[in-house]
C-alpha positions in Angstrom: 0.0 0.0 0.0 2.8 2.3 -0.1 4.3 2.0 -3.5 5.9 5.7 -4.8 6.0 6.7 -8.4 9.4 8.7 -7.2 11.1 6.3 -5.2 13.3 7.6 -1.8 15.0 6.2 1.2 12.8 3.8 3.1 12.5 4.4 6.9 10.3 2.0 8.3 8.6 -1.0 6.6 6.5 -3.3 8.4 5.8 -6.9 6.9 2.6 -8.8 7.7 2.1 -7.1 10.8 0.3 -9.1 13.6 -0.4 -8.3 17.1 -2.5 -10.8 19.8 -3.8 -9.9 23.1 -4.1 -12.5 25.4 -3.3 -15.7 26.9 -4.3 -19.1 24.9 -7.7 -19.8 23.9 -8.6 -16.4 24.7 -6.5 -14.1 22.6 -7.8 -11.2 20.8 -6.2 -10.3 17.4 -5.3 -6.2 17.2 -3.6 -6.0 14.2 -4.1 -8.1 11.0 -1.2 -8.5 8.7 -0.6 -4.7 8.5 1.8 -4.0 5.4 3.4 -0.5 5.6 6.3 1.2 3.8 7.8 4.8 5.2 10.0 7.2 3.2 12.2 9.5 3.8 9.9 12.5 2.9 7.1 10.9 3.7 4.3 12.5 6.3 1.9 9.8 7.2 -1.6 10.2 9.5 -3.1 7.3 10.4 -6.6 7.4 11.3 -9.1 4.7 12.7 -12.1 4.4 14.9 -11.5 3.6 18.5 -10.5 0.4 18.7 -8.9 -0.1 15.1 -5.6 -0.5 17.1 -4.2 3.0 15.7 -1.7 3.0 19.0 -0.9 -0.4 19.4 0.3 0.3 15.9 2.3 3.1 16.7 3.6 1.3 20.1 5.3 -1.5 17.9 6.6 0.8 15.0 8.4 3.2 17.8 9.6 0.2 19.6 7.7 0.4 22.7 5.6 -2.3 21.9 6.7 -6.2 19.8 4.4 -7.8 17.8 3.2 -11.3 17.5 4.3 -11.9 14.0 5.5 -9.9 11.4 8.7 -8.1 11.1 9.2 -4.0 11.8 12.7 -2.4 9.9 13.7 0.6 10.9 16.9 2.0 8.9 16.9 -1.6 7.6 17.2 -2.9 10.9 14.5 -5.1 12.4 14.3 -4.1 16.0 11.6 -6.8 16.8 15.1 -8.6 16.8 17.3 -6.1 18.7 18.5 -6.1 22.4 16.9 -4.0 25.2 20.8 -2.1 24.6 20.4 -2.0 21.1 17.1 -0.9 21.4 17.6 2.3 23.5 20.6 3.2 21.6 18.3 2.8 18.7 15.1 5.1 20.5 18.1 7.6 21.1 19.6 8.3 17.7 17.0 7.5 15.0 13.4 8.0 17.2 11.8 11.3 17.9 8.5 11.1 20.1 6.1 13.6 20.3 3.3 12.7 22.8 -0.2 14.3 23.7 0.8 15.7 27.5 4.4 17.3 26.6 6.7 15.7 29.2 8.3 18.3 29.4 10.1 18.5 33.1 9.0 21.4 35.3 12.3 21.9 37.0 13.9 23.3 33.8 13.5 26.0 31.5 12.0 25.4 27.9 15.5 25.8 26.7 17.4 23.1 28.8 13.8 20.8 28.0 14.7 20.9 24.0 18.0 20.3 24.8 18.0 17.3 27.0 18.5 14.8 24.8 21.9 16.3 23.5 23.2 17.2 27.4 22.3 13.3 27.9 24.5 12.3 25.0 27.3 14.6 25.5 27.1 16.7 22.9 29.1 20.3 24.0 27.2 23.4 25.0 28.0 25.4 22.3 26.3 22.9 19.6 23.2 22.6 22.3 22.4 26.0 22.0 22.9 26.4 18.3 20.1 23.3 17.6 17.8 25.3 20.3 18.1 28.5 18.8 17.3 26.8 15.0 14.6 25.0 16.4 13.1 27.4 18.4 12.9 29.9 15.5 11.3 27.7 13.5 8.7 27.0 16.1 8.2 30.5 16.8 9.8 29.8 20.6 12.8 32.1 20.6 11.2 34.8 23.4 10.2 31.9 25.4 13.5 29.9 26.5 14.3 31.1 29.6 11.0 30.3 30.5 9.7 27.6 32.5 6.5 25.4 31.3 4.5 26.4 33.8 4.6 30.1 32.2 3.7 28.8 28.7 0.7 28.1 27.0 0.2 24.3 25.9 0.5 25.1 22.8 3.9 26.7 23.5 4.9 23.6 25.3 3.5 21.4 22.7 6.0 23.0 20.2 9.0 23.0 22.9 8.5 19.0 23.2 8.4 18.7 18.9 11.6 20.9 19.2 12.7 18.1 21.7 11.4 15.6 19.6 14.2 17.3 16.4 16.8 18.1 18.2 18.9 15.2 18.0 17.6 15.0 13.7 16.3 11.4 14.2 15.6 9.3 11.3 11.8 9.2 12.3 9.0 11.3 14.6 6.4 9.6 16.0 3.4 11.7 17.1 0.6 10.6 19.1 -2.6 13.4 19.0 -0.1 16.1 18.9 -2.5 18.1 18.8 -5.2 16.4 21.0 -5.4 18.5 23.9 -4.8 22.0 22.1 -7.1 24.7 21.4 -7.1 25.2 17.4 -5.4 28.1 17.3 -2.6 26.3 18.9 -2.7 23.1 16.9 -2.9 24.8 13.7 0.5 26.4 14.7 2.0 23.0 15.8 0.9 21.5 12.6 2.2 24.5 10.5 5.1 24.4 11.7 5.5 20.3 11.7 4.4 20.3 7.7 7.6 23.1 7.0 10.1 20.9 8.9 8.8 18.0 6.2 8.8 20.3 3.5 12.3 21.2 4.4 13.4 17.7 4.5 14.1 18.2 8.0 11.8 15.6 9.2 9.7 12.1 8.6 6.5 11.8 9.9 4.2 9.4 11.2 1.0 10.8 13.2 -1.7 8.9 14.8 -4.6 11.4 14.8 -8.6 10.9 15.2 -8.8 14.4 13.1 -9.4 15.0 10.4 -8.5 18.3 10.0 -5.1 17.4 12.0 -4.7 14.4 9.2 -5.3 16.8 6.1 -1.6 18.3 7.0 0.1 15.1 5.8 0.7 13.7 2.7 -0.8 10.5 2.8 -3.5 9.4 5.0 -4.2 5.6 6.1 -7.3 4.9 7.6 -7.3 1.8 10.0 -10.2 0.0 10.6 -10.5 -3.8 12.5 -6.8 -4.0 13.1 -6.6 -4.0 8.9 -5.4 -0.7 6.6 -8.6 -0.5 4.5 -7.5 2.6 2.5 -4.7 5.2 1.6 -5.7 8.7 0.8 -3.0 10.7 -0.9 -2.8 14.6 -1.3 -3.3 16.1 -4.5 -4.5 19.6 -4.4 -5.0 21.5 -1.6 -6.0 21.2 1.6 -9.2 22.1 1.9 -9.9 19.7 -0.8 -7.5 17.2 1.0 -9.5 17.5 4.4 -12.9 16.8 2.2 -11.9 13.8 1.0 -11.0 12.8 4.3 -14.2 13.5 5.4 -16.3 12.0 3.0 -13.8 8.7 3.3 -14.9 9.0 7.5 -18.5 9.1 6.8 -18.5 6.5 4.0 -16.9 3.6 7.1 -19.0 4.5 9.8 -18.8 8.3 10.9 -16.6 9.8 13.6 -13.3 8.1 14.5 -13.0 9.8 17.9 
């Protein structure tokens, strides 16, 4: 389901992608032989109803989760077969997370939050603050740095933790509702500013989102349904007209996918 008339580097491809829940004789199958291919340009929404197993999706492809069958590469390496070592050396230099509450840490300024994951890693001060200060003016965060979460908005710290997410330029951002407890206003900046950092080459994407209007910011939209991928949607003119065929895609399975 993911075949590109302009081929690029692939990211993440799953094979045959199953996931059980349960013990024997009582197991309840998630996922269905899920066949997905991610490239390097690529920003992906995926989109279900509740239930479809949109984050128990996610959870496997960002390695938080294994599978019951199926294999997941990531860079051409299948972590399903990886060591709890290799694994967090592998969350650390090719996985960005971007998750619904922030976790952003109170105790530190916006500033020190984005640059965490390089302090952790060694990298010297001087780089730090020249990855903050690139990051932060594309996310429209520069005046707030020396501040502390608890004097941002949420959709200030949502931005500061997609920062966080970039700084160390992983191979990969995973986002889960990114934009789920934001006001519009704020969500439409996150997204803005998420679609230039793709358009710029500076980022791959893949978003779990029950929005529609969230969804119409990506490329390519793959609607989930029953633990199978019933249907790609792909982004051809604008989007307004993207977000309509979403829609009309919703309604024609069932209606809302909150």
């Amino acid at each position: 389901m993911s075949d590109k008339g302009v081929q690029t580097e692939k990211i993440v491809e799953i094979r045959n992608l199953v996931k059980d829940y349960g013990g024997r004789g009582f197991q309840t199958r998630v996922l269905k032989g899920i066949d997905l291919t991610v490239y390097s340009d690529d920003f992906i929404a995926i989109m279900g109803p509740s239930g479809s197993g949109k984050t128990t999706l996610l959870n496997i492809l960002s390695s938080v989760d294994k599978p019951t069958l199926g294999d997941v590469l990531l860079d051409g390496q299948d972590i399903t077969r990886l060591s709890n070592r290799e694994l967090s050396r592998l969350r650390r230099d090719k996985i960005g997370f971007i998750f619904q509450d922030y976790n952003l840490l109170d105790t530190m300024s916006l500033k020190d939050n984005i640059a965490l994951p390089l302090t952790l890693n060694g990298v010297s001060g001087k780089e730090c603050s020249r990855r903050v200060e690139e990051l932060a003016a594309m996310f429209g965060l520069r005046e707030h740095l020396e501040k502390y979460p608890y004097q941002l908005s949420g959709g200030q710290k949502q931005r500061g933790a997609a920062c966080r997410a970039l700084i160390t330029e992983p191979e990969i951002i995973f986002a889960d509702e990114p934009t789920g407890v934001l006001d519009s206003k704020s969500g439409k900046d996150l997204l803005d500013a998420l679609r230039r950092v793709n358009d710029e080459g500076k980022a791959t994407i893949l978003m779990v989102t029950h929005d529609a209007y969230c969804a119409s910011y990506a490329k390519d939209v793959y609607i989930l349904s029953d633990g199978a991928m019933k249907c790609r949607i792909t982004r051809g003119g604008n989007r307004k007209e993207f977000y309509d065929r979403i829609m009309e895609t919703q309604v024609s399975m069932g209606g809302d996918f909150t």
